[in-house]
N, C-alpha and C positions, 0 to 999 in steps of 0.2 A: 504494500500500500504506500502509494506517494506521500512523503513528509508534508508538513503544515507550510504556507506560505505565508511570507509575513513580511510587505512593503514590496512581497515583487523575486522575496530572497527565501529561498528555501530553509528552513531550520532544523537544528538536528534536534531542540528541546523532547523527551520522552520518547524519542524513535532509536534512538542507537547508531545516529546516523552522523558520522564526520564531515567535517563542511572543507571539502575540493581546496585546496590552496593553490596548484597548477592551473594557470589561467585566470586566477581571480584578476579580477576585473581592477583591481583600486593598485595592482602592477602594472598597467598599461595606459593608464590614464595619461600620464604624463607623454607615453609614446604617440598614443593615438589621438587623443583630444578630444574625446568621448568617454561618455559614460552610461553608454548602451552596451548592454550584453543580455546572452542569451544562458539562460538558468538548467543544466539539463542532469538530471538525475540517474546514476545509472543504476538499475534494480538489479544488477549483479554485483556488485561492491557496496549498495546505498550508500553512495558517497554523491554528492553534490560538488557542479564543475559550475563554475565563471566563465562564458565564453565570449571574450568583446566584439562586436557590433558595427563597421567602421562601416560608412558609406552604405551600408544594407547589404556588406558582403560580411562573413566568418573565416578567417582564417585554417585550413587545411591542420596549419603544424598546431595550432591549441585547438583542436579536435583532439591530434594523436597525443596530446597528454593524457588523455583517457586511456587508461587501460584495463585489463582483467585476468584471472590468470587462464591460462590455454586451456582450453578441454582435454586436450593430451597430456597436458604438462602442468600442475596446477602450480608448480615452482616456477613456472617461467610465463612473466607475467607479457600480454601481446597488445600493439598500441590500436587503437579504433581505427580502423579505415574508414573510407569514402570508397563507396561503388555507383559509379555513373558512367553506363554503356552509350558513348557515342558524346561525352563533355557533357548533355543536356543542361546539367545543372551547375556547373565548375567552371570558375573563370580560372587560367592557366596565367595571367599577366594582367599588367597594366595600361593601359595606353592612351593616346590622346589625341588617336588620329582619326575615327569613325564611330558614330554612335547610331546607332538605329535602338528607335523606341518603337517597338513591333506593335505593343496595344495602342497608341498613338497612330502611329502608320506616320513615322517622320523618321528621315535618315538625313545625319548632320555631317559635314566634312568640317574637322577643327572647328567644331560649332555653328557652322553656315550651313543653314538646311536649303538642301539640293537645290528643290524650286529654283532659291536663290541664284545658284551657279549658274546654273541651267539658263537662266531669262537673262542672267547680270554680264556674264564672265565665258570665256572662252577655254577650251580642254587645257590648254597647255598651260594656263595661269590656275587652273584646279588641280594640275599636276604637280604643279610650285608649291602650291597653298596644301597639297597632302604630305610632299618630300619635305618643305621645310618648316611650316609651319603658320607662313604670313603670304600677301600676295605680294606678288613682286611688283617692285616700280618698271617701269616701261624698259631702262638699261638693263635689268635684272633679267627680266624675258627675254630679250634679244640676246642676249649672253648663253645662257640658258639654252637658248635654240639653235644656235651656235653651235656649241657645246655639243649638242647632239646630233647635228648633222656631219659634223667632225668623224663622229665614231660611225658613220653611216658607210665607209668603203670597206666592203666586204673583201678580206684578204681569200687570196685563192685556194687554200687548204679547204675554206667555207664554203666557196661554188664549188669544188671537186666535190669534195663529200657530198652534196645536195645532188649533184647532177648524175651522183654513182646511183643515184635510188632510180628504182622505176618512176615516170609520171605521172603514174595514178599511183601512187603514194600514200599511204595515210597520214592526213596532215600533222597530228601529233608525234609520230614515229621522225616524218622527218626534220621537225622542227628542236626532236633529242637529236638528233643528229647533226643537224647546221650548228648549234646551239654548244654542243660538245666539242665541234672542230674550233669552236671561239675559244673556248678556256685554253685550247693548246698553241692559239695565234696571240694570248694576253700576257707575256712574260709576266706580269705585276701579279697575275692571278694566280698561273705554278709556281712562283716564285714563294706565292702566300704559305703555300702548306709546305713549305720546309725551311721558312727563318726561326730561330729560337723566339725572335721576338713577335708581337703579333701586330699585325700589316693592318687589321680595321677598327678592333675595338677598340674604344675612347682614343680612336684618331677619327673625326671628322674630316679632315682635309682628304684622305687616303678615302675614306668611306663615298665621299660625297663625288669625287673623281669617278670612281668605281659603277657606280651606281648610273649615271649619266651614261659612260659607256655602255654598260649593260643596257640600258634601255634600248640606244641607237644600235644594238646589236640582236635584238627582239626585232624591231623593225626590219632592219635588215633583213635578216633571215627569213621574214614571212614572205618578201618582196620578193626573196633570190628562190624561194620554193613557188610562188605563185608564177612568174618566169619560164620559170624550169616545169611548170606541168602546164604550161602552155607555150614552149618552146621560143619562148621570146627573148630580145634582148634586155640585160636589165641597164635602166637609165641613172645615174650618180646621184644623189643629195646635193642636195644646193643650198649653200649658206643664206640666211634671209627669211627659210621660211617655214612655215608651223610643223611640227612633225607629223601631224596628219597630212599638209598638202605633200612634204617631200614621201610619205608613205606611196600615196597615188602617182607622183611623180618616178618612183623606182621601180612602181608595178607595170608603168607606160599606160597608165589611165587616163586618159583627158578628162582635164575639168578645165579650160581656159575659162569657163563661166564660173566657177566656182560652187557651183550648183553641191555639189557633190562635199565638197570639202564645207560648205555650209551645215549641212543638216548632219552629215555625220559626227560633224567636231561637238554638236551638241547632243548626242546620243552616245558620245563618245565618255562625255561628263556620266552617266548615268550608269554604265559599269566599270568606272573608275577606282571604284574601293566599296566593298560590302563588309567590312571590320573582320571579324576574327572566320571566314568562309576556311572548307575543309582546303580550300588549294594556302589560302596562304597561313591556316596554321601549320602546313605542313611545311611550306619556305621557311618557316620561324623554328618548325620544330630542326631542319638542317641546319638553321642559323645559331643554332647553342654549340653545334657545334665550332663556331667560329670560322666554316669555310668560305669560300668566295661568293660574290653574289649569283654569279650564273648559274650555281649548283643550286642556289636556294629557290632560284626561279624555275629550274629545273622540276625541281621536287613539288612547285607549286603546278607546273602543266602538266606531269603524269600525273599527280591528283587530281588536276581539273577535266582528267581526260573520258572519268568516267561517266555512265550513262546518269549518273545520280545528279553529277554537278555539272561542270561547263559542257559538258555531251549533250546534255538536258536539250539545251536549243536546239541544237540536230536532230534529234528522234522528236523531239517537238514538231516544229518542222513536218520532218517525215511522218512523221504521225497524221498532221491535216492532209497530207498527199496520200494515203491512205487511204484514209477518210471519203475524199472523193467529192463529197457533195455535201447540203447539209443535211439530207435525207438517213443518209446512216449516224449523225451524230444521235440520236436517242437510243438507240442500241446501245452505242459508246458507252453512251454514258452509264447506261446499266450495267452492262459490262465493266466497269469502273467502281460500279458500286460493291457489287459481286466479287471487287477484289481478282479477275479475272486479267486486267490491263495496269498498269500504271497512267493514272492523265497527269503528264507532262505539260510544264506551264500553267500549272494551279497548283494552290498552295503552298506554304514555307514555313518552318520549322520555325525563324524570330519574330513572322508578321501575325498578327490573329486579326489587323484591319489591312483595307488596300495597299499594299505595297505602293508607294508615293512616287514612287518612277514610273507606272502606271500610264496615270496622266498624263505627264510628261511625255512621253510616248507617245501617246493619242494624239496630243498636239503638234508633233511631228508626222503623224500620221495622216492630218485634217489640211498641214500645211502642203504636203505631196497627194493630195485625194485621188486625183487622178489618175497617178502611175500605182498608185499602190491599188484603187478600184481595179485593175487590168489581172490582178492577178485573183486569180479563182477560187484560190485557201483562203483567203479576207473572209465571205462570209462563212464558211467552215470554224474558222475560230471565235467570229461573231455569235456564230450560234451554240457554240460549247462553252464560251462565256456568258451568255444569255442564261442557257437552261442552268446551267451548273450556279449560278448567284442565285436565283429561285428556287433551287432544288433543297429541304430540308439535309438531306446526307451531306450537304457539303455547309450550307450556313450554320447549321448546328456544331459543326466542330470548328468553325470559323476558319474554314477554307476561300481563300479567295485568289481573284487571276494574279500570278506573277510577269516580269518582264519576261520571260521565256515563250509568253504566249506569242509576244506580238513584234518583239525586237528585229525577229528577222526579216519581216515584212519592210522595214525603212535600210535596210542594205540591200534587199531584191529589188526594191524601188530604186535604187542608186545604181544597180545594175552591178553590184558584187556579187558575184556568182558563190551559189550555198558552197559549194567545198572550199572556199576560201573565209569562210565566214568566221568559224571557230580562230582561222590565224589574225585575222584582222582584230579579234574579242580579246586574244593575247595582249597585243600591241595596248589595247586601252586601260587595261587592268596594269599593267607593266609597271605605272607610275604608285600605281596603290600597295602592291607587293615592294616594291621599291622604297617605300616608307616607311614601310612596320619592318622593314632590314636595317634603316639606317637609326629608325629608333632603339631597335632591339643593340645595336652596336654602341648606343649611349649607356646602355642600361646596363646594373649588374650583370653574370652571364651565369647563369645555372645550366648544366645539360640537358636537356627535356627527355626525362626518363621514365613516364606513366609506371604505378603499381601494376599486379594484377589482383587478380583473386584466383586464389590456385582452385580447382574443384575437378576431382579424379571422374572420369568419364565411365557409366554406369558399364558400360561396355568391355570394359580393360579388365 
């Protein structure tokens, strides 16, 4: 039976129960600057713990104060874990670079909610504003862009590798592969994994050098694979100008209207950075180890590769092409409910209201109405966002449309052919992964080394 409460604090008066000294509360005060904590009693020791309270998070390590003795071993006493399949519940860091408030349906970059970027600001100063922190002054950009088109000459070890691969290629296979042949054309980057000293952390100058390249080396490579499965020449970088125009500019894409480099550079803002996503914990989770940036971005595109995350738009996609018309979409969707399909482009694990890039979207969609009317999946997906927002199975659980539904539809309108699409998604994300690396390079460096939960398998 739980002890008496008394102001909030558990007492041991007439229970037999010793009051927690680990983690009490009135030792952290000074640390934290709170004096919120969470009161938890354990009915295997009855012993009462202090757990402090900071920002509405609990610390992991004054959890593992708690402990009890083993059921095996009662002399050997085991600390509390945390078991959570898949993070759900466990923040892994700190950071200050992306916030999404999912019951809100608002996603902020360094506290400027998207909208804002979106209508205000241009890609490559949302780029600045996630790498560094602030937005840059006009010289700051131009630098900056510079900078990246600098790193935009694809040395020739980069084209042979690319061009060794078949043309129909799979664009993530080859994009490890262009991507690979760069870390061995970056001296500064083999160089990294064998000085005694360390080449990035708390050196921003080294970091910040690093990372600019990497970028214009992401571009590149999508440019020199889209070339190469269309047997083209590829055209230089040219200092002067946005890394999205010189993107289209290396793939030999006209835009002398600019048409194209308009509407993308602001859809381009919209999967810029989604905070702590399975591709770039996974960049962070390489980045403890202190390797190079290319490897971290590496780690984020075989992540991104799969059908769950940046794949998602592709079978998305494919999925309306399927579909065919909007006549089979209510089959779908019961199909869907039965558990029978996966519906691709609905629903997300941080949002429970509209996904706020949504909109955004639409209004890119409304401003191209016409080229994007031409294509025949528009109402295919109009109608699977229709039924499914009315449909109780999916309002009920507060499922709603994600940007996967509808993204692709304003790059087929730009006349990016779909197997280029996922490389071009790279290219946008590139600056966002690039920031929680250069952050993580300021920050202490722990290894990222998940527990488990051992549990012998019934079979064995």
């Amino acid at each position: 039976m739980p002890a008496p409460v008394a102001n909030g604090v558990e007492t041991a008066a007439n229970n037999g129960i010793k009051a927690g000294t680990k983690g009490a509360v009135n030792d952290f005060k000074a640390e934290l600057g709170s004096s919120d904590y969470l009161h938890i009693f354990d009915s295997r020791t009855r012993i009462g713990h202090n757990i402090p309270i900071n920002d509405n998070f609990v610390r992991a390590s004054d959890l593992s104060t708690i402990s009890a003795p083993d059921a095996q071993d009662e002399q050997r006493p085991r600390k509390l874990g945390i078991l959570d399949p898949g993070f759900q519940h466990t923040a892994c860091k700190e950071s200050g670079i992306t916030l999404i408030d999912g019951e809100k349906g608002e996603l902020r970059f360094r506290n400027m909610l998207i909208q804002d970027l979106f209508h205000e600001y241009n890609f490559d100063i949302t780029m600045y504003l996630l790498i560094w922190g602030s937005l840059p002054t006009a010289e700051q950009l131009q630098e900056f862009r510079n900078a990246l088109a600098a790193a935009m000459t694809p040395p020739q070890p980069v084209v042979d590798a690319i061009k060794a691969l078949p043309r129909d290629a799979d664009l993530f296979s080859a994009f490890a592969v262009g991507m690979g042949a760069y870390i061995g054309c970056d001296s500064e980057m083999v160089a990294s994994r064998h000085r005694p000293e360390l080449t990035y952390h708390n050196n921003m100058a080294n970091t910040d050098a690093a990372l600019v390249r990497t970028i214009g080396y992401i571009a590149t490579t999508v440019a020199v694979i889209y070339c190469h499965k269309r047997n083209k020449e590829f055209t230089p970088a040219r200092l002067g100008l946005s890394l999205l125009e010189n993107v289209l500019l290396m793939m030999g894409i006209d835009d002398t209207e600019r048409k194209i480099s308009k509407h993308l550079d602001r859809l381009w803002i919209l999967y810029a950075d989604h905070e702590l996503s399975c591709s770039t914990a996974a960049s962070l989770h390489v980045a403890s180890t202190l390797t190079d940036p290319i490897s971290c971005f590496l780690a984020a595109v075989i992540a991104g590769s799969g059908p769950l995350h940046a794949g998602a738009i592709e079978l998305c996609y494919d999925g309306l092409g399927m579909l065919g018309t909007v006549d089979n979409v209510p089959v779908y969707i019961e199909a869907v409910k039965a558990k029978q399909f996966r519906l691709f482009g609905y629903g997300h694990r941080v949002y429970k209201a509209r996904d706020p890039r949504v909109g955004l979207i639409e209004e890119l969609m409304e401003a191209n109405r016409n080229a994007i009317d031409q294509n025949p999946l528009l109402q295919v997906a109009l109608e699977i966002d229709r039924v499914a927002n009315t449909d109780p199975y999916f309002t009920e659980r507060k499922l709603k449309v994600n940007v996967d539904l509808y993204g692709c539809f304003i790059y087929t309108a730009m006349g990016i052919d779909r197997d280029i699409i996922p490389g071009v998604m790279l290219i946008s994300r590139a600056g966002g992964v690039m920031a929680h690396w250069r952050e993580a390079m300021g920050q202490p460096i722990k290894i990222w080394r998940p527990m488990q939960k051992y549990k012998l398998s019934a079979s064995l």
